[in-house]
C-alpha positions as CSV (number, residue, x, y, z in Angstrom):
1,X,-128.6,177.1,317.6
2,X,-131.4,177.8,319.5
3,X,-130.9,180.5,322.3
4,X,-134.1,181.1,323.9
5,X,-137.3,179.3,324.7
6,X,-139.1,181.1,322.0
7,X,-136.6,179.3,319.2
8,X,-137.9,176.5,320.1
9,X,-141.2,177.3,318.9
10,X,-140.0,178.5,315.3
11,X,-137.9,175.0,315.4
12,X,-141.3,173.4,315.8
13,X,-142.7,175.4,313.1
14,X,-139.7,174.9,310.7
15,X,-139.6,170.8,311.3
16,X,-141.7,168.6,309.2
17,X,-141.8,164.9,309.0
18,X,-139.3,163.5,306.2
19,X,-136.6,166.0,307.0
20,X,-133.3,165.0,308.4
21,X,-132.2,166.4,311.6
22,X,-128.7,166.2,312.6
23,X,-128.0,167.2,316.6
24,X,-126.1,165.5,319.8
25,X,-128.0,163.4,322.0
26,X,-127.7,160.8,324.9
27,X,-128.5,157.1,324.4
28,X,-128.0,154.1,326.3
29,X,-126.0,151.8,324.9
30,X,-125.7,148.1,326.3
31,X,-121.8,146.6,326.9
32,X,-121.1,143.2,327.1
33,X,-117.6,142.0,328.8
34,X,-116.1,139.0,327.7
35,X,-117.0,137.4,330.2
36,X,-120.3,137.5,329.7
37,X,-121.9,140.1,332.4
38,X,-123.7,143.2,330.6
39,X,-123.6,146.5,331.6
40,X,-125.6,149.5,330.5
41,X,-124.1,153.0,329.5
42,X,-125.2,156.2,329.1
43,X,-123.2,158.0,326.1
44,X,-123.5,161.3,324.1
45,X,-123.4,161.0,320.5
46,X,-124.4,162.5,317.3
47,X,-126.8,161.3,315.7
48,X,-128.7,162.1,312.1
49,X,-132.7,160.6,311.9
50,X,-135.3,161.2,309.5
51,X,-138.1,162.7,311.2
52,X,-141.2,160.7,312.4
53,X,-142.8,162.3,315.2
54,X,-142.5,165.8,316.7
55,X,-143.6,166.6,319.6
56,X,-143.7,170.1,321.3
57,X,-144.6,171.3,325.2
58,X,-145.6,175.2,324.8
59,X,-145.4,175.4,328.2
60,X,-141.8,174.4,329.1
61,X,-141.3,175.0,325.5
62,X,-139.4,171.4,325.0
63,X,-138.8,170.0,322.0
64,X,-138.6,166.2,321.3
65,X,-138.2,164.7,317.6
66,X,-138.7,160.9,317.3
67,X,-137.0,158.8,314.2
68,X,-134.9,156.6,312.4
69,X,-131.0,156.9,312.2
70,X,-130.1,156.9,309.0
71,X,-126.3,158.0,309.5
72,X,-123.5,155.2,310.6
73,X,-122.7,155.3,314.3
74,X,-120.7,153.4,316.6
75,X,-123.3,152.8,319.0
76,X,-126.7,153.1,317.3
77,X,-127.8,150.7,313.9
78,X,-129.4,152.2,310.9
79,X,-133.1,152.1,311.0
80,X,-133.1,152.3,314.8
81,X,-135.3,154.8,316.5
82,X,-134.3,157.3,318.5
83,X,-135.8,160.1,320.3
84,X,-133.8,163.3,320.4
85,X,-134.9,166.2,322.5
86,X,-133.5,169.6,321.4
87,X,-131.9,171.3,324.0
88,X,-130.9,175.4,324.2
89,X,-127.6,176.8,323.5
90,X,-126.8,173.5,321.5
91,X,-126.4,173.4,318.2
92,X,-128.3,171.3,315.7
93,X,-128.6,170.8,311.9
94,X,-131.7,170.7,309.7
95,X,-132.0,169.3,306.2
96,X,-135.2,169.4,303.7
97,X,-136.0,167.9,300.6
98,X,-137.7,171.4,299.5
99,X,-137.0,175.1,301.5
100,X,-140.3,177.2,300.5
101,X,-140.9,180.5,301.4
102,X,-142.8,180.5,304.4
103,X,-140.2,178.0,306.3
104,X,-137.6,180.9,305.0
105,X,-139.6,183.5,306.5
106,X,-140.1,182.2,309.8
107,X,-136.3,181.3,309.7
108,X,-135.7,185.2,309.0
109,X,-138.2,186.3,311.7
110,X,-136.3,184.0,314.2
111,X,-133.1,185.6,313.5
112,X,-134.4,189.6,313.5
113,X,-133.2,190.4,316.6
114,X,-136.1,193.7,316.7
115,X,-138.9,190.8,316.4
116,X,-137.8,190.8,320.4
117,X,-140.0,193.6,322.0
118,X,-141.7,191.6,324.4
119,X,-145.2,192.8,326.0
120,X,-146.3,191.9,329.8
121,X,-149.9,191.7,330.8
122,X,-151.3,191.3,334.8
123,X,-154.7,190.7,333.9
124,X,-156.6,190.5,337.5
125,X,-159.7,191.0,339.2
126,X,-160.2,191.0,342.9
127,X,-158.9,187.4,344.0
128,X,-157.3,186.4,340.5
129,X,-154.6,187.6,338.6
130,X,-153.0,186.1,335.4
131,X,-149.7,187.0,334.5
132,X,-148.8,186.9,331.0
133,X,-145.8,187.1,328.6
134,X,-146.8,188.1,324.9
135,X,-143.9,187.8,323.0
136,X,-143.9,187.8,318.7
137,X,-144.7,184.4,318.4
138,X,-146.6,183.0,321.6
139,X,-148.8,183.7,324.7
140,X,-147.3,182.3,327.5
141,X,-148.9,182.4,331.1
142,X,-146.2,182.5,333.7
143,X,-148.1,182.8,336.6
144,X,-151.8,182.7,338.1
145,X,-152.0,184.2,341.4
146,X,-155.5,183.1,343.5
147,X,-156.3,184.6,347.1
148,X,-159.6,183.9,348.9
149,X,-160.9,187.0,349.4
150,X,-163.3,188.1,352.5
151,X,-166.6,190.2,352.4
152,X,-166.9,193.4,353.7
153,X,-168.5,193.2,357.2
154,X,-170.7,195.8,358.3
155,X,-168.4,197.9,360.7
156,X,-165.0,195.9,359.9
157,X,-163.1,195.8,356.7
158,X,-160.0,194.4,358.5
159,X,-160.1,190.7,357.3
160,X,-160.8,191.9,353.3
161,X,-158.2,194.4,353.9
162,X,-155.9,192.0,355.1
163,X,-156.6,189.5,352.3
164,X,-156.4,192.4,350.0
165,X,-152.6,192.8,350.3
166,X,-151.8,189.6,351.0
167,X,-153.0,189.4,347.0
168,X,-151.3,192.2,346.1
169,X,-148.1,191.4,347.8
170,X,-148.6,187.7,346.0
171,X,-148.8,189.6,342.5
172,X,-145.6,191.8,343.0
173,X,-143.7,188.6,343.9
174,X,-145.1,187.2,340.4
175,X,-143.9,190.5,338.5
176,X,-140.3,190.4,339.8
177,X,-139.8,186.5,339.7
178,X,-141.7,186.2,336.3
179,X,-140.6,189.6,334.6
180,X,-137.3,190.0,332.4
181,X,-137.1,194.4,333.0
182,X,-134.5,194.5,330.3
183,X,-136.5,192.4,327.8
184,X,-139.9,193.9,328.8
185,X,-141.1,197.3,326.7
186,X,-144.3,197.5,328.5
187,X,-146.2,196.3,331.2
188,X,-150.3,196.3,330.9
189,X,-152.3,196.0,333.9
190,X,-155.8,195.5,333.5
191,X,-158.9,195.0,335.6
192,X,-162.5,195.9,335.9
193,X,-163.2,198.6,338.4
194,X,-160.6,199.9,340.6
195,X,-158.4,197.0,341.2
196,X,-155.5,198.2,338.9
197,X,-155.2,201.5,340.6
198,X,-155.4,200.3,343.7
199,X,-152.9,197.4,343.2
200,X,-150.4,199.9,341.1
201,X,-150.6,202.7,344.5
202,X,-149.6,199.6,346.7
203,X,-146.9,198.1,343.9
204,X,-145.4,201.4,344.1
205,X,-145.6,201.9,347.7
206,X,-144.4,198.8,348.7
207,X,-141.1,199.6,346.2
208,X,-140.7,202.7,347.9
209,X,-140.4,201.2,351.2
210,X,-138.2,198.0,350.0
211,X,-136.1,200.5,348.5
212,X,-137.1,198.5,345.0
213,X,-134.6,200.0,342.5
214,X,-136.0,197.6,339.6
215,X,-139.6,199.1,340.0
216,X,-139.4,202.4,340.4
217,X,-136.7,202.7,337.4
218,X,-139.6,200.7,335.3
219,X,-142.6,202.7,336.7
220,X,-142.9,204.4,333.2
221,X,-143.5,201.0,331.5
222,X,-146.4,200.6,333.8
223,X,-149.4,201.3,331.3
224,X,-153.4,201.0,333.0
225,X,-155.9,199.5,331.3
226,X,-159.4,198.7,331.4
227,X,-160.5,195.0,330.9
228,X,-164.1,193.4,331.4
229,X,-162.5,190.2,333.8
230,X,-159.4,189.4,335.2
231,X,-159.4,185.9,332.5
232,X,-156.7,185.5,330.2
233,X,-159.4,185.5,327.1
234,X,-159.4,189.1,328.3
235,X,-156.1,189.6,326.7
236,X,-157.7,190.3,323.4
237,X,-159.8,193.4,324.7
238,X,-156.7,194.8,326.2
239,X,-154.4,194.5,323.2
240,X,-157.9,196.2,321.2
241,X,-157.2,199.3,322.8
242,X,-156.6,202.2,321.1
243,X,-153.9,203.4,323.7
244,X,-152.2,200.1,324.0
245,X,-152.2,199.7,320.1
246,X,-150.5,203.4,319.7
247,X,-147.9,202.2,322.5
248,X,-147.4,199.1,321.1
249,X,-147.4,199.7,317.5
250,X,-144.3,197.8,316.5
251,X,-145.1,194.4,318.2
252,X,-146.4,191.4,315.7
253,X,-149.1,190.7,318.6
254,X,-150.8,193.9,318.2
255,X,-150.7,194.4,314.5
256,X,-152.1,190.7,314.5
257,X,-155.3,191.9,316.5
258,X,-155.6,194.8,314.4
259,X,-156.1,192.7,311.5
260,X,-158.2,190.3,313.0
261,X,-160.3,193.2,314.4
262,X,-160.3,195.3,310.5
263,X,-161.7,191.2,309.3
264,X,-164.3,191.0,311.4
265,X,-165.7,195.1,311.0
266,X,-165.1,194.1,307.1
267,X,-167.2,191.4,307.5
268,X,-169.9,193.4,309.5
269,X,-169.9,195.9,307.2
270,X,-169.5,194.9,303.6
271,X,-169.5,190.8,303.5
272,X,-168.5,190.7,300.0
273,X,-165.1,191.9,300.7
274,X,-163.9,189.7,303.8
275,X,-163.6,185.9,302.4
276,X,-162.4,182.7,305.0
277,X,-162.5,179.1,304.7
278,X,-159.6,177.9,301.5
279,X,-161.8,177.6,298.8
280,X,-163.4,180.8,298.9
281,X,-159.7,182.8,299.7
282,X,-158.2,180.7,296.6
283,X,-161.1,182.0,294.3
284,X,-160.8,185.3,295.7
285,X,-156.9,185.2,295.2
286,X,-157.4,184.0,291.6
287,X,-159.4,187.0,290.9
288,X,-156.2,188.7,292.4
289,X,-158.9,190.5,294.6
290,X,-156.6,189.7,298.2
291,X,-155.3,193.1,299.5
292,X,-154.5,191.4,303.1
293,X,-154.1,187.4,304.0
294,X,-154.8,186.1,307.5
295,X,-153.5,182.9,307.7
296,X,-152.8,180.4,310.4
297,X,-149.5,179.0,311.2
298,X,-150.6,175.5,312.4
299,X,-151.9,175.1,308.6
300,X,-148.3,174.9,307.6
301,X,-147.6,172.3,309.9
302,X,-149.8,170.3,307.7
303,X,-148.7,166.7,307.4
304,X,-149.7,166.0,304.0
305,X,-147.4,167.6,301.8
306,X,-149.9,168.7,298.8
307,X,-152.0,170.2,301.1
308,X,-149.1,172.0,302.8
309,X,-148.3,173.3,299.7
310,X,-151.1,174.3,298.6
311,X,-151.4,176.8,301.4
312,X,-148.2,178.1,300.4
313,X,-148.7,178.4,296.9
314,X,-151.7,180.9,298.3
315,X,-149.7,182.7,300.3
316,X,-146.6,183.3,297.4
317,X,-149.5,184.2,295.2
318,X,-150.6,186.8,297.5
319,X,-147.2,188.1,297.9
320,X,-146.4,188.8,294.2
321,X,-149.9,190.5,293.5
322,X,-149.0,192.8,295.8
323,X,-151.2,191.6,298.9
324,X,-149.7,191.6,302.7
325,X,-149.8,188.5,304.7
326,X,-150.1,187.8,308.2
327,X,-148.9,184.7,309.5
328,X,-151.1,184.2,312.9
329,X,-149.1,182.1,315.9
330,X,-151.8,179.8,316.9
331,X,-150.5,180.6,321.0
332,X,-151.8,183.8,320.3
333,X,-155.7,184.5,321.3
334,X,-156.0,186.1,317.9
335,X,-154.6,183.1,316.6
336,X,-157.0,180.7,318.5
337,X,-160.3,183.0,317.1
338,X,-158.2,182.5,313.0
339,X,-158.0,178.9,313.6
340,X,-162.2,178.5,314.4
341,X,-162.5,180.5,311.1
342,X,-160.9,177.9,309.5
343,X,-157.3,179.5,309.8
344,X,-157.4,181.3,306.7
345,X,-159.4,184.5,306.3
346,X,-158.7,187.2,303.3
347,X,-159.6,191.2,303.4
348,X,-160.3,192.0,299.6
349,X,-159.4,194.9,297.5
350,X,-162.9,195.2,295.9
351,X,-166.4,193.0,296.4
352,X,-166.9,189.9,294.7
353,X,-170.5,188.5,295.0
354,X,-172.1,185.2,294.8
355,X,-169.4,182.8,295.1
356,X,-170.9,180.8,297.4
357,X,-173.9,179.7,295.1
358,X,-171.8,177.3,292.6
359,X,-169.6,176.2,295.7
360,X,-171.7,173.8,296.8
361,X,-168.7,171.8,298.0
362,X,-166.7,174.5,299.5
363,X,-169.4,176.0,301.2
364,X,-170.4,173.1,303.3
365,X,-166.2,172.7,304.3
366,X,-166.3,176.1,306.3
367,X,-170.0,174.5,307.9
Protein backbone atom coordinates (compact mmCIF):
# COMPACT_ATOMS: atom_id res chain seq x y z
CA UNK A 1 0.00 0.00 0.00
CA UNK A 2 1.53 2.93 -0.99
CA UNK A 3 1.55 5.70 1.72
CA UNK A 4 3.44 8.54 0.41
CA UNK A 5 4.24 10.17 -2.78
CA UNK A 6 7.69 8.76 -2.84
CA UNK A 7 6.06 4.99 -2.96
CA UNK A 8 4.91 5.73 -5.90
CA UNK A 9 8.21 6.18 -7.40
CA UNK A 10 9.56 2.67 -6.11
CA UNK A 11 6.01 1.29 -7.52
CA UNK A 12 7.23 2.71 -10.86
CA UNK A 13 10.57 1.18 -10.47
CA UNK A 14 9.23 -2.27 -9.21
CA UNK A 15 6.46 -2.57 -12.33
CA UNK A 16 7.50 -3.98 -15.60
CA UNK A 17 5.46 -4.85 -18.61
CA UNK A 18 4.11 -8.59 -18.39
CA UNK A 19 3.36 -8.48 -14.74
CA UNK A 20 -0.08 -8.66 -13.42
CA UNK A 21 -1.35 -6.00 -11.24
CA UNK A 22 -4.29 -6.51 -9.24
CA UNK A 23 -5.93 -3.02 -7.53
CA UNK A 24 -9.59 -1.18 -7.36
CA UNK A 25 -10.42 1.17 -9.92
CA UNK A 26 -13.32 3.15 -11.49
CA UNK A 27 -14.82 2.32 -14.93
CA UNK A 28 -17.69 3.38 -16.78
CA UNK A 29 -19.85 0.88 -17.54
CA UNK A 30 -22.83 1.29 -20.05
CA UNK A 31 -26.64 0.03 -18.91
CA UNK A 32 -29.21 -0.65 -21.10
CA UNK A 33 -33.12 -0.73 -19.66
CA UNK A 34 -35.48 -2.86 -21.26
CA UNK A 35 -36.72 -0.58 -22.78
CA UNK A 36 -34.21 0.31 -24.77
CA UNK A 37 -32.78 3.80 -23.44
CA UNK A 38 -28.92 3.56 -22.30
CA UNK A 39 -27.44 4.96 -19.55
CA UNK A 40 -23.82 5.32 -18.52
CA UNK A 41 -22.41 4.49 -14.91
CA UNK A 42 -19.59 5.12 -13.18
CA UNK A 43 -18.59 2.03 -10.82
CA UNK A 44 -15.65 0.85 -8.62
CA UNK A 45 -14.36 -2.43 -9.14
CA UNK A 46 -11.36 -4.68 -8.97
CA UNK A 47 -9.80 -5.32 -11.57
CA UNK A 48 -6.50 -7.68 -12.44
CA UNK A 49 -4.50 -6.59 -16.08
CA UNK A 50 -1.44 -7.59 -17.50
CA UNK A 51 0.67 -4.71 -17.83
CA UNK A 52 1.14 -2.74 -21.18
CA UNK A 53 1.99 0.70 -20.56
CA UNK A 54 3.17 2.58 -17.44
CA UNK A 55 3.17 5.78 -17.20
CA UNK A 56 4.62 8.00 -14.30
CA UNK A 57 4.32 12.07 -13.54
CA UNK A 58 7.52 12.78 -11.05
CA UNK A 59 6.04 15.88 -10.44
CA UNK A 60 2.58 15.03 -8.95
CA UNK A 61 4.10 11.70 -8.52
CA UNK A 62 0.87 9.82 -10.24
CA UNK A 63 0.91 6.66 -11.33
CA UNK A 64 -1.19 5.28 -14.23
CA UNK A 65 -0.74 1.53 -15.61
CA UNK A 66 -2.54 0.73 -18.87
CA UNK A 67 -3.65 -3.13 -19.87
CA UNK A 68 -5.64 -6.03 -20.55
CA UNK A 69 -8.02 -7.67 -17.95
CA UNK A 70 -7.27 -10.93 -17.74
CA UNK A 71 -9.48 -11.80 -14.53
CA UNK A 72 -13.51 -12.33 -14.85
CA UNK A 73 -15.57 -9.34 -13.94
CA UNK A 74 -19.05 -8.36 -13.98
CA UNK A 75 -18.67 -5.32 -15.73
CA UNK A 76 -15.42 -5.45 -17.72
CA UNK A 77 -14.63 -8.49 -20.67
CA UNK A 78 -11.34 -10.33 -20.77
CA UNK A 79 -8.94 -8.83 -23.10
CA UNK A 80 -10.41 -5.38 -22.54
CA UNK A 81 -8.14 -2.47 -21.73
CA UNK A 82 -8.22 -0.58 -18.96
CA UNK A 83 -6.26 2.10 -17.44
CA UNK A 84 -5.79 2.02 -13.72
CA UNK A 85 -4.17 4.82 -11.91
CA UNK A 86 -2.70 3.89 -8.48
CA UNK A 87 -3.84 5.98 -5.88
CA UNK A 88 -2.29 6.50 -2.07
CA UNK A 89 -3.40 4.77 1.03
CA UNK A 90 -5.09 2.05 -1.35
CA UNK A 91 -4.02 -1.06 -1.51
CA UNK A 92 -2.85 -2.90 -4.57
CA UNK A 93 -1.36 -6.36 -5.54
CA UNK A 94 1.62 -7.11 -7.78
CA UNK A 95 2.54 -10.41 -9.42
CA UNK A 96 5.81 -11.36 -11.64
CA UNK A 97 6.85 -14.14 -13.57
CA UNK A 98 10.47 -13.75 -12.03
CA UNK A 99 11.42 -11.61 -8.43
CA UNK A 100 15.33 -10.81 -8.87
CA UNK A 101 17.30 -9.10 -6.58
CA UNK A 102 17.33 -5.68 -7.46
CA UNK A 103 13.26 -5.44 -7.57
CA UNK A 104 13.71 -7.11 -3.83
CA UNK A 105 16.02 -4.48 -2.85
CA UNK A 106 14.11 -1.58 -3.87
CA UNK A 107 11.10 -3.31 -2.22
CA UNK A 108 13.25 -3.51 1.13
CA UNK A 109 14.53 0.11 0.75
CA UNK A 110 10.79 1.22 0.37
CA UNK A 111 9.86 -0.38 3.49
CA UNK A 112 13.12 0.84 5.83
CA UNK A 113 11.46 3.30 7.52
CA UNK A 114 15.33 5.16 8.38
CA UNK A 115 15.65 5.50 4.38
CA UNK A 116 13.21 8.63 5.41
CA UNK A 117 15.70 11.49 6.46
CA UNK A 118 14.67 13.86 4.10
CA UNK A 119 17.07 16.98 3.13
CA UNK A 120 15.75 20.64 2.13
CA UNK A 121 17.67 22.89 -0.04
CA UNK A 122 16.67 26.99 -0.83
CA UNK A 123 19.05 27.42 -3.42
CA UNK A 124 18.74 31.41 -4.35
CA UNK A 125 20.51 34.22 -5.71
CA UNK A 126 19.23 37.73 -5.64
CA UNK A 127 15.72 37.58 -7.51
CA UNK A 128 15.55 33.58 -7.73
CA UNK A 129 15.17 31.07 -5.37
CA UNK A 130 14.54 27.23 -5.83
CA UNK A 131 13.17 25.31 -3.31
CA UNK A 132 14.02 21.83 -3.17
CA UNK A 133 13.05 18.50 -1.49
CA UNK A 134 15.91 15.72 -1.69
CA UNK A 135 14.46 12.80 -0.36
CA UNK A 136 16.37 9.00 -0.80
CA UNK A 137 14.98 8.41 -4.04
CA UNK A 138 14.18 11.80 -5.91
CA UNK A 139 14.73 15.50 -6.36
CA UNK A 140 11.74 17.20 -6.28
CA UNK A 141 11.40 21.09 -6.74
CA UNK A 142 8.49 22.39 -4.74
CA UNK A 143 8.72 25.75 -5.34
CA UNK A 144 10.58 28.56 -7.59
CA UNK A 145 10.22 31.94 -6.15
CA UNK A 146 11.02 35.01 -8.86
CA UNK A 147 10.95 38.84 -7.76
CA UNK A 148 12.05 41.65 -10.13
CA UNK A 149 14.56 43.14 -8.50
CA UNK A 150 15.58 47.08 -8.75
CA UNK A 151 19.14 48.75 -9.07
CA UNK A 152 20.68 50.61 -6.65
CA UNK A 153 20.19 54.37 -7.37
CA UNK A 154 22.79 56.64 -6.56
CA UNK A 155 21.40 58.29 -3.29
CA UNK A 156 18.26 55.85 -2.81
CA UNK A 157 18.23 52.22 -2.09
CA UNK A 158 14.49 52.38 -1.14
CA UNK A 159 12.86 50.62 -4.26
CA UNK A 160 15.75 47.47 -4.16
CA UNK A 161 15.18 47.47 -0.57
CA UNK A 162 11.66 47.21 -0.87
CA UNK A 163 11.88 44.53 -3.58
CA UNK A 164 14.45 42.91 -1.44
CA UNK A 165 11.98 41.77 1.23
CA UNK A 166 9.24 41.52 -0.70
CA UNK A 167 11.57 38.33 -1.98
CA UNK A 168 12.44 37.34 1.13
CA UNK A 169 9.04 37.42 2.58
CA UNK A 170 8.02 35.33 -0.78
CA UNK A 171 10.68 32.65 0.16
CA UNK A 172 9.62 32.22 3.96
CA UNK A 173 6.02 31.67 2.67
CA UNK A 174 7.64 28.82 0.33
CA UNK A 175 9.59 27.24 3.44
CA UNK A 176 6.54 27.00 5.72
CA UNK A 177 3.84 25.99 2.94
CA UNK A 178 6.47 23.60 1.15
CA UNK A 179 8.40 22.30 4.33
CA UNK A 180 7.32 19.12 6.42
CA UNK A 181 9.51 20.33 10.10
CA UNK A 182 8.97 16.90 11.44
CA UNK A 183 10.11 15.09 8.29
CA UNK A 184 12.94 17.61 7.51
CA UNK A 185 16.61 16.75 9.23
CA UNK A 186 18.19 19.68 7.65
CA UNK A 187 17.67 22.70 5.81
CA UNK A 188 20.60 24.01 3.34
CA UNK A 189 20.53 27.50 2.19
CA UNK A 190 22.82 28.34 -0.40
CA UNK A 191 23.77 31.36 -2.48
CA UNK A 192 26.66 33.22 -3.86
CA UNK A 193 27.68 36.25 -1.97
CA UNK A 194 25.70 37.48 0.93
CA UNK A 195 22.25 36.60 0.04
CA UNK A 196 21.90 33.63 2.45
CA UNK A 197 22.96 35.64 5.46
CA UNK A 198 21.06 38.27 4.71
CA UNK A 199 17.85 36.28 3.88
CA UNK A 200 18.50 33.93 7.12
CA UNK A 201 18.86 37.56 9.54
CA UNK A 202 15.44 38.59 8.00
CA UNK A 203 13.84 34.66 8.21
CA UNK A 204 14.64 34.89 11.73
CA UNK A 205 13.58 38.34 12.33
CA UNK A 206 10.50 38.15 10.82
CA UNK A 207 9.82 34.77 13.15
CA UNK A 208 10.59 36.73 16.01
CA UNK A 209 8.15 39.26 15.35
CA UNK A 210 5.22 36.76 14.02
CA UNK A 211 5.94 34.99 17.16
CA UNK A 212 6.88 31.86 14.64
CA UNK A 213 7.11 28.91 16.95
CA UNK A 214 7.88 26.48 13.95
CA UNK A 215 11.04 28.43 13.00
CA UNK A 216 12.70 29.36 15.71
CA UNK A 217 12.31 25.71 17.28
CA UNK A 218 14.00 24.58 13.74
CA UNK A 219 16.64 27.31 13.63
CA UNK A 220 19.33 24.62 14.46
CA UNK A 221 18.49 22.73 11.18
CA UNK A 222 19.22 25.83 9.33
CA UNK A 223 22.81 24.92 7.78
CA UNK A 224 24.62 28.01 5.27
CA UNK A 225 26.16 27.20 2.40
CA UNK A 226 28.08 28.49 -0.35
CA UNK A 227 26.86 27.85 -3.97
CA UNK A 228 28.18 29.37 -7.29
CA UNK A 229 24.17 30.30 -8.66
CA UNK A 230 20.96 30.22 -7.15
CA UNK A 231 20.05 27.15 -10.23
CA UNK A 232 18.92 23.94 -9.15
CA UNK A 233 22.05 22.23 -11.13
CA UNK A 234 23.76 23.93 -8.17
CA UNK A 235 22.41 21.32 -5.90
CA UNK A 236 25.29 19.10 -6.74
CA UNK A 237 28.02 21.68 -5.40
CA UNK A 238 26.13 22.01 -2.28
CA UNK A 239 25.59 18.40 -1.40
CA UNK A 240 29.90 18.25 -2.45
CA UNK A 241 30.51 20.01 0.59
CA UNK A 242 32.55 18.81 2.98
CA UNK A 243 30.33 20.26 5.88
CA UNK A 244 27.08 19.20 4.41
CA UNK A 245 28.49 15.69 3.61
CA UNK A 246 29.67 15.28 7.58
CA UNK A 247 25.98 16.56 8.50
CA UNK A 248 24.38 14.58 6.21
CA UNK A 249 26.24 11.46 6.26
CA UNK A 250 23.45 9.00 6.59
CA UNK A 251 21.28 10.21 3.59
CA UNK A 252 21.49 7.89 0.17
CA UNK A 253 21.73 11.42 -1.72
CA UNK A 254 24.90 12.37 -0.28
CA UNK A 255 26.65 9.11 -0.26
CA UNK A 256 25.43 8.90 -3.96
CA UNK A 257 27.49 12.24 -4.73
CA UNK A 258 30.38 10.95 -2.87
CA UNK A 259 30.66 8.16 -5.19
CA UNK A 260 30.04 9.95 -8.20
CA UNK A 261 32.64 12.56 -6.98
CA UNK A 262 35.53 9.43 -5.75
CA UNK A 263 34.60 8.12 -10.02
CA UNK A 264 35.32 10.98 -11.52
CA UNK A 265 38.88 11.93 -9.18
CA UNK A 266 39.52 8.03 -9.99
CA UNK A 267 39.21 8.74 -13.33
CA UNK A 268 41.40 11.98 -13.28
CA UNK A 269 43.83 10.37 -11.55
CA UNK A 270 44.50 6.82 -12.42
CA UNK A 271 42.16 5.95 -15.65
CA UNK A 272 42.83 2.36 -15.51
CA UNK A 273 40.96 1.86 -12.39
CA UNK A 274 37.51 3.79 -13.07
CA UNK A 275 35.69 1.77 -16.05
CA UNK A 276 31.87 3.02 -17.56
CA UNK A 277 29.94 2.09 -20.52
CA UNK A 278 28.54 -2.11 -20.02
CA UNK A 279 31.08 -3.72 -21.87
CA UNK A 280 34.02 -2.46 -20.31
CA UNK A 281 32.29 -2.85 -16.36
CA UNK A 282 31.28 -6.60 -17.45
CA UNK A 283 35.00 -7.24 -18.47
CA UNK A 284 36.21 -5.47 -15.57
CA UNK A 285 33.66 -7.55 -13.31
CA UNK A 286 34.82 -10.78 -14.96
CA UNK A 287 38.27 -10.12 -13.88
CA UNK A 288 36.43 -9.69 -10.47
CA UNK A 289 38.39 -6.29 -10.42
CA UNK A 290 34.88 -4.12 -9.26
CA UNK A 291 35.42 -2.80 -5.69
CA UNK A 292 32.34 -0.25 -6.10
CA UNK A 293 29.31 -0.38 -8.91
CA UNK A 294 27.52 2.87 -10.00
CA UNK A 295 24.65 1.92 -11.67
CA UNK A 296 21.58 3.65 -12.88
CA UNK A 297 18.13 2.81 -11.94
CA UNK A 298 16.36 3.68 -15.24
CA UNK A 299 18.60 0.70 -16.72
CA UNK A 300 16.38 -1.66 -14.81
CA UNK A 301 13.49 -0.36 -16.19
CA UNK A 302 14.71 -1.82 -19.32
CA UNK A 303 11.89 -3.16 -21.53
CA UNK A 304 13.68 -5.93 -23.07
CA UNK A 305 13.94 -8.56 -20.63
CA UNK A 306 17.63 -10.10 -21.63
CA UNK A 307 18.92 -6.90 -21.51
CA UNK A 308 17.22 -6.18 -18.09
CA UNK A 309 18.84 -9.09 -16.98
CA UNK A 310 21.79 -8.76 -17.99
CA UNK A 311 22.29 -5.71 -15.85
CA UNK A 312 21.28 -7.64 -13.05
CA UNK A 313 23.30 -10.52 -13.49
CA UNK A 314 26.24 -7.60 -13.23
CA UNK A 315 25.05 -6.30 -10.33
CA UNK A 316 24.56 -10.01 -8.28
CA UNK A 317 27.96 -10.70 -9.58
CA UNK A 318 29.31 -7.66 -8.01
CA UNK A 319 27.55 -8.38 -4.78
CA UNK A 320 28.99 -11.95 -4.18
CA UNK A 321 32.71 -10.83 -5.05
CA UNK A 322 32.49 -8.75 -2.41
CA UNK A 323 31.99 -5.29 -4.43
CA UNK A 324 29.31 -2.44 -3.05
CA UNK A 325 26.71 -1.20 -5.36
CA UNK A 326 25.09 1.92 -5.70
CA UNK A 327 21.84 2.11 -7.26
CA UNK A 328 21.58 5.88 -8.65
CA UNK A 329 17.70 7.45 -8.75
CA UNK A 330 17.77 8.98 -12.09
CA UNK A 331 15.68 12.27 -10.21
CA UNK A 332 18.72 12.73 -8.60
CA UNK A 333 21.41 15.35 -10.26
CA UNK A 334 23.94 12.72 -9.56
CA UNK A 335 21.75 10.44 -11.26
CA UNK A 336 21.22 12.66 -14.33
CA UNK A 337 25.47 13.08 -14.72
CA UNK A 338 25.43 8.54 -14.32
CA UNK A 339 22.93 8.34 -16.99
CA UNK A 340 25.23 10.56 -19.74
CA UNK A 341 28.01 8.09 -18.68
CA UNK A 342 26.07 5.53 -19.91
CA UNK A 343 24.41 4.69 -16.42
CA UNK A 344 26.90 2.28 -15.42
CA UNK A 345 30.28 3.26 -14.18
CA UNK A 346 32.69 0.81 -11.97
CA UNK A 347 35.64 2.04 -9.37
CA UNK A 348 38.11 -0.97 -9.55
CA UNK A 349 40.15 -2.68 -7.00
CA UNK A 350 43.42 -2.70 -9.03
CA UNK A 351 44.33 -1.24 -12.81
CA UNK A 352 43.53 -3.15 -15.78
CA UNK A 353 45.07 -1.77 -19.02
CA UNK A 354 44.30 -1.89 -22.65
CA UNK A 355 40.89 -3.07 -22.77
CA UNK A 356 39.77 -0.82 -25.08
CA UNK A 357 42.15 -1.92 -27.99
CA UNK A 358 40.36 -5.47 -28.90
CA UNK A 359 36.85 -3.69 -28.08
CA UNK A 360 36.45 -2.33 -31.12
CA UNK A 361 32.67 -2.77 -30.76
CA UNK A 362 32.21 -1.74 -27.20
CA UNK A 363 34.29 1.11 -27.48
CA UNK A 364 32.37 2.86 -30.17
CA UNK A 365 28.79 2.06 -27.83
CA UNK A 366 30.08 4.51 -24.93
CA UNK A 367 30.99 7.15 -28.38
Amino acid sequence: MPEEAEDMWHTYNLLQIGDSLMASTIRKVQTESSTGSVGSSRVRTTLCVCVDTIDFDSQACQLRVKGTNIQENQYVKMGAYHTIELELNRKFTLAKKIWDSVVLDRIEQACDPTQKADVAAVVMQEGLANLVLVTPAMTLLRAKVEVTIPRKRRGSCTQHEKALDRFYEAVMQGILRHINFDVVKCILVASPGFVKDQFMAYLFREAVRQDSKILLENKPKFMLVHSSSGHKYSLKEILCDPAVTARLSDTKAAGEVKALEDFYKMLQHEPDRAFYGLAHVEKASEALAIDILLISDNLFRHQDVTTRSRYVRLVDNVRDNGGTVRIFSSLHVSGEQLTQLSGVAAILRFPIADLSEPEDDSSSDEE
